[in-house]
Each structure stands twice: as structure tokens, then as C-alpha cells.
PDB file of N, H, CA, C and O in Angstrom:
ATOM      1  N   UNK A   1      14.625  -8.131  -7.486  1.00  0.00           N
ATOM      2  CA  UNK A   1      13.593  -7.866  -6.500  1.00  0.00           C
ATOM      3  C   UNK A   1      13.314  -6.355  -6.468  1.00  0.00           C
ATOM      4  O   UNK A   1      14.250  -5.563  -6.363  1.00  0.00           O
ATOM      5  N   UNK A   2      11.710  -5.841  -6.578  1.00  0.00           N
ATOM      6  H   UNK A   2      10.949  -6.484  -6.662  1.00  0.00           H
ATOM      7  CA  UNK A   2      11.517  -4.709  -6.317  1.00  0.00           C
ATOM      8  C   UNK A   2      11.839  -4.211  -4.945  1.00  0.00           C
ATOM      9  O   UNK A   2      11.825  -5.174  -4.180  1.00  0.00           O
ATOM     10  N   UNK A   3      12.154  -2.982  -4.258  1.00  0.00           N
ATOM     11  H   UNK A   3      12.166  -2.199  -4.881  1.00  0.00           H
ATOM     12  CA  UNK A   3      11.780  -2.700  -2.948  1.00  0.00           C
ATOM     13  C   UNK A   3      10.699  -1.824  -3.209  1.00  0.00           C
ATOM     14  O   UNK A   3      10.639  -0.887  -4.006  1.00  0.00           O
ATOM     15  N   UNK A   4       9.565  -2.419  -2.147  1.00  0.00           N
ATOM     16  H   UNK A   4       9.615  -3.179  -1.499  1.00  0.00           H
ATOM     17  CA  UNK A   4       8.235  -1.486  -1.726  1.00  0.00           C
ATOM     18  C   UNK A   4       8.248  -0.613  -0.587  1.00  0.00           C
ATOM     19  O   UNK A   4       8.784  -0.867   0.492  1.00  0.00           O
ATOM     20  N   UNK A   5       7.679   0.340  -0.866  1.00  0.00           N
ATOM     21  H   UNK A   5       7.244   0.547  -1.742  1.00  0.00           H
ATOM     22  CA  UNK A   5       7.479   1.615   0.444  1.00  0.00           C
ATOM     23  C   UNK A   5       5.762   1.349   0.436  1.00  0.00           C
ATOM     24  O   UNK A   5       5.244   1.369  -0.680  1.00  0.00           O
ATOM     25  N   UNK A   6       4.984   1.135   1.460  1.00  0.00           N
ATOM     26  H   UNK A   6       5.405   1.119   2.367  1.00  0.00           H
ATOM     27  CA  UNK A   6       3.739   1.861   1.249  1.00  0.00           C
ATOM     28  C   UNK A   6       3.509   2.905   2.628  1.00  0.00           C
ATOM     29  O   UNK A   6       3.947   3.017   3.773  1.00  0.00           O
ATOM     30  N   UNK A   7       2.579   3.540   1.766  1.00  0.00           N
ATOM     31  H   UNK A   7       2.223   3.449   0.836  1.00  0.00           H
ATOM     32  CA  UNK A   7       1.633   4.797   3.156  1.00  0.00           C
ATOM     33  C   UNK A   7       0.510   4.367   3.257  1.00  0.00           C
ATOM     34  O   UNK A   7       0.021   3.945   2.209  1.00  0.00           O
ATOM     35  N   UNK A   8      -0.228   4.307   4.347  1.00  0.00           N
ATOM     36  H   UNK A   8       0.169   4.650   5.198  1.00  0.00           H
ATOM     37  CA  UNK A   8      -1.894   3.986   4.352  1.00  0.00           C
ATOM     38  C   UNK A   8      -1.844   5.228   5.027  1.00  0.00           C
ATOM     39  O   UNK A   8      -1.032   5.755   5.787  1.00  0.00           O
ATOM     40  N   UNK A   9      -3.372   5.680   4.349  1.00  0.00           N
ATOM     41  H   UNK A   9      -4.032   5.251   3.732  1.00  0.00           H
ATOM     42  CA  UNK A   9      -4.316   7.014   5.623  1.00  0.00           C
ATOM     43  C   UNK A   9      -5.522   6.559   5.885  1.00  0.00           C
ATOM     44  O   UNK A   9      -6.536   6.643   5.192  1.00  0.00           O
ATOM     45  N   UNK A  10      -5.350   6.015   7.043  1.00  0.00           N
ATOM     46  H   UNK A  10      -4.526   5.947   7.606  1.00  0.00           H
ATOM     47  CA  UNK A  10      -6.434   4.864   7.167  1.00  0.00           C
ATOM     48  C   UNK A  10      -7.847   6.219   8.061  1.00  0.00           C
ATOM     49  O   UNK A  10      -7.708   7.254   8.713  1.00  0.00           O
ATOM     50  N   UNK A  11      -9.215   5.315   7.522  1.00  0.00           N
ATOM     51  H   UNK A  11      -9.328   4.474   6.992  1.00  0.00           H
ATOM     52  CA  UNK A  11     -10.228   6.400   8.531  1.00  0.00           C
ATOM     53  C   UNK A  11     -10.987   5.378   8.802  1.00  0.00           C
ATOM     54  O   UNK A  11     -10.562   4.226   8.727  1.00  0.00           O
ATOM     55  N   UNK A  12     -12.524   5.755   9.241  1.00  0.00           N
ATOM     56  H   UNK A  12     -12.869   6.692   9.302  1.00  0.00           H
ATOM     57  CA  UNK A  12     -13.127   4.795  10.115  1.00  0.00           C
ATOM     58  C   UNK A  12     -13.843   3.637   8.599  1.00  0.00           C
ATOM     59  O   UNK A  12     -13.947   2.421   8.758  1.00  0.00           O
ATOM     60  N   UNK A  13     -14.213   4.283   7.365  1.00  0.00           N
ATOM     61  H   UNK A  13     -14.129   5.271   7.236  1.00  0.00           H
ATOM     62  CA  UNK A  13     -14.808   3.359   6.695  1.00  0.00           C
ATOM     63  C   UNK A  13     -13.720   3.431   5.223  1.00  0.00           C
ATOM     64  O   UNK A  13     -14.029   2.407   4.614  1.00  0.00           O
ATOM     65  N   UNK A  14     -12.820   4.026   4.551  1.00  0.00           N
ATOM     66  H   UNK A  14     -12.569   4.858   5.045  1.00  0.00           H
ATOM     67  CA  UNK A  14     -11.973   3.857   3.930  1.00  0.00           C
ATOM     68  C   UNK A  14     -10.148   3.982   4.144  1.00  0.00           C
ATOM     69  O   UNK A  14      -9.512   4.629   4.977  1.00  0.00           O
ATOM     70  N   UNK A  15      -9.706   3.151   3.112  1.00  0.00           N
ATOM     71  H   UNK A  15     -10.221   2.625   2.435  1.00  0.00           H
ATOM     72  CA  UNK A  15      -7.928   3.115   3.691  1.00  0.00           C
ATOM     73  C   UNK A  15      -7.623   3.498   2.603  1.00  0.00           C
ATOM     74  O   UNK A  15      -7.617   2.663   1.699  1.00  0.00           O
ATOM     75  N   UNK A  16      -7.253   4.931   2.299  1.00  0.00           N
ATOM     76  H   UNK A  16      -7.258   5.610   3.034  1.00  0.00           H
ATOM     77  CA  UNK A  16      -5.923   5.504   1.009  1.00  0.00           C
ATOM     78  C   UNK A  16      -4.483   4.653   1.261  1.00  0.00           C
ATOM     79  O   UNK A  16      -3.871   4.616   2.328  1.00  0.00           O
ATOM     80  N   UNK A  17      -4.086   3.953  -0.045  1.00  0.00           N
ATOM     81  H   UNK A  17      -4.584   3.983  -0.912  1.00  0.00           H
ATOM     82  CA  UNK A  17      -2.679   3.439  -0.077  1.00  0.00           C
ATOM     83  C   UNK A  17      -2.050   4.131  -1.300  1.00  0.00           C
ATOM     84  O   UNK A  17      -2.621   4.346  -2.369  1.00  0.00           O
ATOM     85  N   UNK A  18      -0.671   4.474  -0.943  1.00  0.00           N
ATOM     86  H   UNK A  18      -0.208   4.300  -0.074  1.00  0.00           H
ATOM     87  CA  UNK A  18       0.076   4.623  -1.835  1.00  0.00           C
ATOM     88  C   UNK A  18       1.583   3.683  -1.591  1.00  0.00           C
ATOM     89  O   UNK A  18       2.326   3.678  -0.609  1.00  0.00           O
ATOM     90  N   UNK A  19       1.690   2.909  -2.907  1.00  0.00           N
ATOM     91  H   UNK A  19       1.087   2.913  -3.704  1.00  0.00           H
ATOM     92  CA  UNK A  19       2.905   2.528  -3.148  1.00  0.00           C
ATOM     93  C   UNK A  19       4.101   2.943  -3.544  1.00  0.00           C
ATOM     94  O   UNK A  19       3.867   3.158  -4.733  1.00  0.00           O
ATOM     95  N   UNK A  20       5.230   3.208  -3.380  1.00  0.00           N
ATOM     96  H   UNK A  20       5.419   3.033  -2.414  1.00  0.00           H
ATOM     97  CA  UNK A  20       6.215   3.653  -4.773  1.00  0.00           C
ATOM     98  C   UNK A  20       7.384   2.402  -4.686  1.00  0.00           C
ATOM     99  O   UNK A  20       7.131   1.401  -4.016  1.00  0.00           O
ATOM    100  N   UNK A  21       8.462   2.516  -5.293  1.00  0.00           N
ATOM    101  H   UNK A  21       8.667   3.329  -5.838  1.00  0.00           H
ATOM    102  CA  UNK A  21       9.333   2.071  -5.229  1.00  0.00           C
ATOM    103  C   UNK A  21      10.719   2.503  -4.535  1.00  0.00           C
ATOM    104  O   UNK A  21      10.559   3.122  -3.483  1.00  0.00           O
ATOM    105  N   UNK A  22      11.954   2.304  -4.904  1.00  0.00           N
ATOM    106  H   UNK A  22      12.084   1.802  -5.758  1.00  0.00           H
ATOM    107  CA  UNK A  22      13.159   2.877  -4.260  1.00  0.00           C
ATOM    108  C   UNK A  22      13.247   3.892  -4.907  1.00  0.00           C
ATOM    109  O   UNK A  22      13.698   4.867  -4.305  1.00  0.00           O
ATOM    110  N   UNK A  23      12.800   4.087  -6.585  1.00  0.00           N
ATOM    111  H   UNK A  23      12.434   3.295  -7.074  1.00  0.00           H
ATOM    112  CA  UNK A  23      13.329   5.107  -6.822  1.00  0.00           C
ATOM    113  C   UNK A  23      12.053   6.494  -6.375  1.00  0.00           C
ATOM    114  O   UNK A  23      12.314   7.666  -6.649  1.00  0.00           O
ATOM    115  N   UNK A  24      11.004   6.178  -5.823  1.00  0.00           N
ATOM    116  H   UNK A  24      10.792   5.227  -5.600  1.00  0.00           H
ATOM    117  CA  UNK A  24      10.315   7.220  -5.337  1.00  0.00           C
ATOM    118  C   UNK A  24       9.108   7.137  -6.466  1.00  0.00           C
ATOM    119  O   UNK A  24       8.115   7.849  -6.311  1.00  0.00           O
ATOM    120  N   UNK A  25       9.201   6.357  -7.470  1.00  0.00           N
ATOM    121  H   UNK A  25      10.008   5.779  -7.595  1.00  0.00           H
ATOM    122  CA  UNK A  25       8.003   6.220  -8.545  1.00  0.00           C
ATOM    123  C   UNK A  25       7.177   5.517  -8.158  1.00  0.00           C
ATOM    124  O   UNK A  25       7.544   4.548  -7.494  1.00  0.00           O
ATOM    125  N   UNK A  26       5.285   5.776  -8.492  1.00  0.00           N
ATOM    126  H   UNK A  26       4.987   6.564  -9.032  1.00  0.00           H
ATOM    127  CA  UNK A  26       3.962   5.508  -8.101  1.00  0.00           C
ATOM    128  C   UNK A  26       4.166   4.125  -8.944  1.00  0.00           C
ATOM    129  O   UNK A  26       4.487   3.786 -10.083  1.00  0.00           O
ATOM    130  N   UNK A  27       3.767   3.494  -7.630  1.00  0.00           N
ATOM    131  H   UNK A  27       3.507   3.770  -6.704  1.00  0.00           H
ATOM    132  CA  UNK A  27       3.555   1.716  -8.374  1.00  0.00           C
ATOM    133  C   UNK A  27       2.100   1.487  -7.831  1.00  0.00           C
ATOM    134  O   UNK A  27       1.440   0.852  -8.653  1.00  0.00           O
ATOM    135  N   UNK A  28       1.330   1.844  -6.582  1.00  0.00           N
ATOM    136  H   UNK A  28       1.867   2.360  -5.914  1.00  0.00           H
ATOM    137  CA  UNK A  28      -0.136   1.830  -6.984  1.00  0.00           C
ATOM    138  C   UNK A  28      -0.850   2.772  -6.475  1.00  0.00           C
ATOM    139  O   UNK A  28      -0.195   3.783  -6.221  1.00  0.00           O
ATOM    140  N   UNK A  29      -1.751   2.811  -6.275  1.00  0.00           N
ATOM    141  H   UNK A  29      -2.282   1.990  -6.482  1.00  0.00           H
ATOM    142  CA  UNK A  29      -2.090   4.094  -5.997  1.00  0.00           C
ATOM    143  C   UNK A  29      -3.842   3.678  -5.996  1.00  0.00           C
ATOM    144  O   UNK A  29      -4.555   3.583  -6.995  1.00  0.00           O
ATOM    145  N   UNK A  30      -4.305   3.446  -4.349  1.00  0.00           N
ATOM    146  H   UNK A  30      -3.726   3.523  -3.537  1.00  0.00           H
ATOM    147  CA  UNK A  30      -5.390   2.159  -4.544  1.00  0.00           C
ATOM    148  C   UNK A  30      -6.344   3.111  -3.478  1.00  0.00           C
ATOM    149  O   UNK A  30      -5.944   4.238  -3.182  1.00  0.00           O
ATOM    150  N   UNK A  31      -7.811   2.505  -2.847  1.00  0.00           N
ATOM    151  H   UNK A  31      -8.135   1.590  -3.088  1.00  0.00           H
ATOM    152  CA  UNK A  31      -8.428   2.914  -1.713  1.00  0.00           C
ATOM    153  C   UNK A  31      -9.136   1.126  -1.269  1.00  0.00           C
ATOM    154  O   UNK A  31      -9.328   0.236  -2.098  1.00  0.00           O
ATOM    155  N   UNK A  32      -9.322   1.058  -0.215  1.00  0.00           N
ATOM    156  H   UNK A  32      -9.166   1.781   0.458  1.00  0.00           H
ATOM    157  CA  UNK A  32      -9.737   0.003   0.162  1.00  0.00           C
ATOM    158  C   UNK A  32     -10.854   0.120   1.554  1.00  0.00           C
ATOM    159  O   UNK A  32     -10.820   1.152   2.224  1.00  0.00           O
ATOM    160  N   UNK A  33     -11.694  -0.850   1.873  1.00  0.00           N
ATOM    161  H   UNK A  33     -11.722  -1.689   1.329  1.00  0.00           H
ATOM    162  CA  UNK A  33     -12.432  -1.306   3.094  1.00  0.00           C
ATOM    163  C   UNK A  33     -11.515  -0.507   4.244  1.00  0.00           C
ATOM    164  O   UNK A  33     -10.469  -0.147   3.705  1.00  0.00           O
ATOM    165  N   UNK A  34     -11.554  -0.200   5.341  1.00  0.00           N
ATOM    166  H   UNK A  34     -12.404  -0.492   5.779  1.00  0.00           H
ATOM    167  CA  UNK A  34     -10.345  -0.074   6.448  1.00  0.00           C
ATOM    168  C   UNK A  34     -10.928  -0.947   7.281  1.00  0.00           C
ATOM    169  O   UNK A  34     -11.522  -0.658   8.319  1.00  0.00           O
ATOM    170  N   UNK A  35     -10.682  -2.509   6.623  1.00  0.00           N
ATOM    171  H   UNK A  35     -10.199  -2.745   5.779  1.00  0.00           H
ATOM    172  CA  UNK A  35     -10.590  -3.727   7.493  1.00  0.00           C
ATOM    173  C   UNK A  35      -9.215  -4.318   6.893  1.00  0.00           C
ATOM    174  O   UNK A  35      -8.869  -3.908   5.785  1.00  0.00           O
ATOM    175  N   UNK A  36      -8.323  -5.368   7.645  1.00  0.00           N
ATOM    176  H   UNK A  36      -8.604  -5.701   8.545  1.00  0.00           H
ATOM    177  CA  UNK A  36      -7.336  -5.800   7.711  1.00  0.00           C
ATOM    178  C   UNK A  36      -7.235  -6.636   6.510  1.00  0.00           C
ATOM    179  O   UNK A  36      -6.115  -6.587   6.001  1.00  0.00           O
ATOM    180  N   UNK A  37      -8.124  -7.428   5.880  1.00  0.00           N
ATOM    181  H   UNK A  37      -9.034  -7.468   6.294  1.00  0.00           H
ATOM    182  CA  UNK A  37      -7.928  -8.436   4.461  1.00  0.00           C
ATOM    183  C   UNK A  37      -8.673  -7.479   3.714  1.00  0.00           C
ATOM    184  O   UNK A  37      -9.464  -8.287   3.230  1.00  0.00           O
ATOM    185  N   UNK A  38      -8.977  -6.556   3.319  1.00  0.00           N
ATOM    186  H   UNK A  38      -8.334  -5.899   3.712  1.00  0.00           H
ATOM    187  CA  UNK A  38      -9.289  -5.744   2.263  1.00  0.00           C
ATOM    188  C   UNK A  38      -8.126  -4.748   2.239  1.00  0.00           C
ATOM    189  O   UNK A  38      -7.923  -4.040   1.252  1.00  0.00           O
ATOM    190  N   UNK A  39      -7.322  -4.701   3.404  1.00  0.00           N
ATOM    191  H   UNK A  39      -7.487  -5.276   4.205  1.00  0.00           H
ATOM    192  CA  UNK A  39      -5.997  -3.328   2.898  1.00  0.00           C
ATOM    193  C   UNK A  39      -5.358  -4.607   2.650  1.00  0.00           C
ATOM    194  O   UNK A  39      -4.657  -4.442   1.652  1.00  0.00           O
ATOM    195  N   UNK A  40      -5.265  -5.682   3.025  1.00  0.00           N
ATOM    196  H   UNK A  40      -5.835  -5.816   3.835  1.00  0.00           H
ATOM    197  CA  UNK A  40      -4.098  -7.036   2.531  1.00  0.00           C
ATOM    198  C   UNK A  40      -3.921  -6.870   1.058  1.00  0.00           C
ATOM    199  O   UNK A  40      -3.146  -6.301   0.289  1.00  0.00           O
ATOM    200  N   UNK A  41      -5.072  -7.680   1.004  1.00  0.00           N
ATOM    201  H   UNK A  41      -5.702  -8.142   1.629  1.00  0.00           H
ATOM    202  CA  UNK A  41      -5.685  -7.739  -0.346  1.00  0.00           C
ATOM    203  C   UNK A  41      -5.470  -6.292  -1.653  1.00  0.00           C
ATOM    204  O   UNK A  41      -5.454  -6.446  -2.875  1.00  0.00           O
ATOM    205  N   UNK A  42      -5.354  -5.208  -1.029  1.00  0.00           N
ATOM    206  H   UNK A  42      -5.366  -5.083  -0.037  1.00  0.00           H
ATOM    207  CA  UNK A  42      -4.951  -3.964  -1.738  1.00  0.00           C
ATOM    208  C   UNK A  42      -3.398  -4.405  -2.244  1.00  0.00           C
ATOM    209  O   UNK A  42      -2.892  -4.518  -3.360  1.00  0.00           O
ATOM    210  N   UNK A  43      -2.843  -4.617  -0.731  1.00  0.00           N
ATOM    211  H   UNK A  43      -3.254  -4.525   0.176  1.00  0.00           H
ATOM    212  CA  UNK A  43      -1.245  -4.224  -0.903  1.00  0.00           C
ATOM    213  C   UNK A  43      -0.792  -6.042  -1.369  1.00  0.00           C
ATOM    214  O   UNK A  43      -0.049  -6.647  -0.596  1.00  0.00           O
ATOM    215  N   UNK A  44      -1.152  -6.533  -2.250  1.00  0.00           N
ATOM    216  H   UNK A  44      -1.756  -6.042  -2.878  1.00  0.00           H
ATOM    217  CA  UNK A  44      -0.598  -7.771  -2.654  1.00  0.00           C
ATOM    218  C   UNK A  44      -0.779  -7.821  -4.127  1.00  0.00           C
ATOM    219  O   UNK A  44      -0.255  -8.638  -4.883  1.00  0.00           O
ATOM    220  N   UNK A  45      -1.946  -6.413  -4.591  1.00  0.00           N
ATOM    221  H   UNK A  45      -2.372  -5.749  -3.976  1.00  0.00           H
ATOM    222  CA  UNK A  45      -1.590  -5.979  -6.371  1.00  0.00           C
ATOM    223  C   UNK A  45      -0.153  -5.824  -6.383  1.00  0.00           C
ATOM    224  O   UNK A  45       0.478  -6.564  -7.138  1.00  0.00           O
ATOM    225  N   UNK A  46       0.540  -4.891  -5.590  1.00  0.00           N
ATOM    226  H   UNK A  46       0.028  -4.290  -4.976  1.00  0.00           H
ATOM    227  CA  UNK A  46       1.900  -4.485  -6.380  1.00  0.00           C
ATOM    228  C   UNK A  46       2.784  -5.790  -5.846  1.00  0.00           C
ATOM    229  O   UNK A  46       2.669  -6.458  -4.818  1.00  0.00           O
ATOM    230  N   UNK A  47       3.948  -5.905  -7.243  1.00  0.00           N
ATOM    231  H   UNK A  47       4.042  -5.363  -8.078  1.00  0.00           H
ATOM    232  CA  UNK A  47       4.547  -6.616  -7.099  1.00  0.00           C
ATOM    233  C   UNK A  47       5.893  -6.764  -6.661  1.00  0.00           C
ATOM    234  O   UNK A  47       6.654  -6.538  -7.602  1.00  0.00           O
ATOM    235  N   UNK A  48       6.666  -7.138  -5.301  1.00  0.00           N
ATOM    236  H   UNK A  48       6.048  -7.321  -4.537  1.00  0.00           H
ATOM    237  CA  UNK A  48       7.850  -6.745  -4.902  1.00  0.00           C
ATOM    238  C   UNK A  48       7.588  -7.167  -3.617  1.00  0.00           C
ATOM    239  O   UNK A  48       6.551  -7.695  -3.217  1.00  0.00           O
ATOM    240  N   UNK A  49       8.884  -6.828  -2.806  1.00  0.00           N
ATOM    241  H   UNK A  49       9.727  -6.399  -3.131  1.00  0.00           H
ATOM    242  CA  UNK A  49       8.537  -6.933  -1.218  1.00  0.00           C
ATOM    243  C   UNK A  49       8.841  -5.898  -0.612  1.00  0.00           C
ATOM    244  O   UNK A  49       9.874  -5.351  -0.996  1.00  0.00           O
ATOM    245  N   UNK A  50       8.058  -5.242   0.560  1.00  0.00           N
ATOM    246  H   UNK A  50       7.218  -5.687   0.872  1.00  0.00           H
ATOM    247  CA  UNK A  50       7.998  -4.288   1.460  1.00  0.00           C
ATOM    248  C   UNK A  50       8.780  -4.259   2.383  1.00  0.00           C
ATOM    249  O   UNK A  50       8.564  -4.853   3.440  1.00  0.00           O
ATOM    250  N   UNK A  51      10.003  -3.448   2.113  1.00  0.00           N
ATOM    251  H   UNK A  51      10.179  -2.966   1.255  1.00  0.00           H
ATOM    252  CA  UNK A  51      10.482  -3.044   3.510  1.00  0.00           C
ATOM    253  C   UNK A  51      10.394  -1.980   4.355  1.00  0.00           C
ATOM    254  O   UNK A  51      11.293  -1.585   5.097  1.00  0.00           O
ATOM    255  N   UNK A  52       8.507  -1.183   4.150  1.00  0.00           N
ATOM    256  H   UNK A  52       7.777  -1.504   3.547  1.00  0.00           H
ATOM    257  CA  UNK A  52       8.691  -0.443   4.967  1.00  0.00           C
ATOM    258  C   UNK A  52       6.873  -0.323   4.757  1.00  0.00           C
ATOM    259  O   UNK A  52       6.416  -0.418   3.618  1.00  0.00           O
ATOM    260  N   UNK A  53       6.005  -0.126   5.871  1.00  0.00           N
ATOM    261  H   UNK A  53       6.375  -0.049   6.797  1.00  0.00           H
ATOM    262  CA  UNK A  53       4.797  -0.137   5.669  1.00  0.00           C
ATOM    263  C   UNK A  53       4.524   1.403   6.463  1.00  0.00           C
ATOM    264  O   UNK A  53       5.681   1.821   6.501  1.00  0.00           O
ATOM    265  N   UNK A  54       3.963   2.109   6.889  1.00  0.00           N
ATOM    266  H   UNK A  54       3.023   1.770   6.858  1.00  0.00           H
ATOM    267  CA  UNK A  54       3.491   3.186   7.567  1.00  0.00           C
ATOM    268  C   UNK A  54       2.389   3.821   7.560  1.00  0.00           C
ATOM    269  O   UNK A  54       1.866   4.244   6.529  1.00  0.00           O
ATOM    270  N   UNK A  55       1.951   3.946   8.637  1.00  0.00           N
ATOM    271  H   UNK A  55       2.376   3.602   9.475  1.00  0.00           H
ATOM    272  CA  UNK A  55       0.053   4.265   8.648  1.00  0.00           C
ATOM    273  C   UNK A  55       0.197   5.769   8.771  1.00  0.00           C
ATOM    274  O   UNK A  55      -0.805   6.483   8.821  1.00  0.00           O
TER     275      UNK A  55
END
């Protein structure tokens, strides 16, 4: 199992995500809608599970 970290910098019409892993390496590195199923939909490319999300 991977472990996921992501960051969102969410604003009123786009959401910057960054993914890495445990070891601190870029697994995606995306921009999305800043509506709730378009950042979903971002953060379900990388593959692993998240134990830690942060806006």
C-alpha cells in the first residue's frame, strides 16, 4: 500500500493539488474546478490511500 499526503490551495474558481508520498516524492501534481467532485475526481488519479488531506 502506498501512503498519500495531499495539499489543496483551494480559491474561488481553481483548486492547486499536490500529492507526494511517505517518502516526500511528487506523485501528482494536478489543478482542478474548486467544486467538491472535480477536486474528488483530481485526487482519485493517484494511486494509494490518504492518510492525510490539508487545505
Amino acid at each position: 500500500m502506498v501512503v498519500l499526503y495531499a495539499g489543496l490551495d483551494v480559491s474561488l474558481e481553481l483548486t492547486s493539488i499536490c500529492v507526494v508520498d511517505e517518502e516526500g516524492r511528487m506523485v501528482l501534481e494536478a489543478k482542478a474546478a474548486s467544486e467538491p467532485d472535480a477536486s474528488a475526481d483530481a485526487l482519485c488519479e493517484a494511486a494509494g490511500e490518504f492518510v492525510r488531506v490539508g487545505l
